[in-house]
C-alpha angles and dihedrals in degrees: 000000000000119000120250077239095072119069121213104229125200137203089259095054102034097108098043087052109028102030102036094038100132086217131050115285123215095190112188108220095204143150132213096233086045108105096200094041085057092042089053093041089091091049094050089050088051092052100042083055093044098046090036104152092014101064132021111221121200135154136208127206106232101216095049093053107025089169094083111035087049090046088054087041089243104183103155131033157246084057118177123199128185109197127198120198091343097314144101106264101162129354135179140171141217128045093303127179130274100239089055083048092056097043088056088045090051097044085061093043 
């Protein structure tokens, strides 16, 4: 069950919601059939409700919009970016913890 906090994000509009976000943006790359994305799906909610107004969350799931995923060279998920002004400014993959999460989401703020 996602949180009304995070937003679902799709390959058209990618580039209104993720690149012109006036805040920082963590957008989970993820896929239903996907364990760890599942497993990581809790701790993204946590963090969309805890940086409300200072970053924006969202997640896209990678085989409805292959644009994106395959423009950022996604290959594995989960895959979490965080963009800053429209650019990559940290990325990881793979169902990390929330506290490494919250340490890339303090170095952008």
């Amino acid at each position: 069950m996602a949180s009304d906090k995070v937003v679902q994000v799709s390959d058209s509009d990618f580039a209104a919601q993720v690149q012109q976000s006036p805040v920082p943006f963590l957008l989970d790359f993820w896929a239903p059939w996907c364990g760890p994305c599942k497993a990581i799906g809790p701790v993204i909610d946590e963090l969309a409700a805890e940086y409300e107004g200072k970053v924006k969350v969202g997640k896209m799931n990678v085989d409805d919009n292959p644009v994106t995923p395959g423009k950022y060279g996604i290959r594995a998920i989960p895959t979490l970016i965080i963009f800053k002004g429209g650019e990559v400014a940290d990325q990881v993959t793979g169902a990390v913890g929330k506290q490494q999460l919250k340490a890339m989401l303090d170095k952008v703020l």
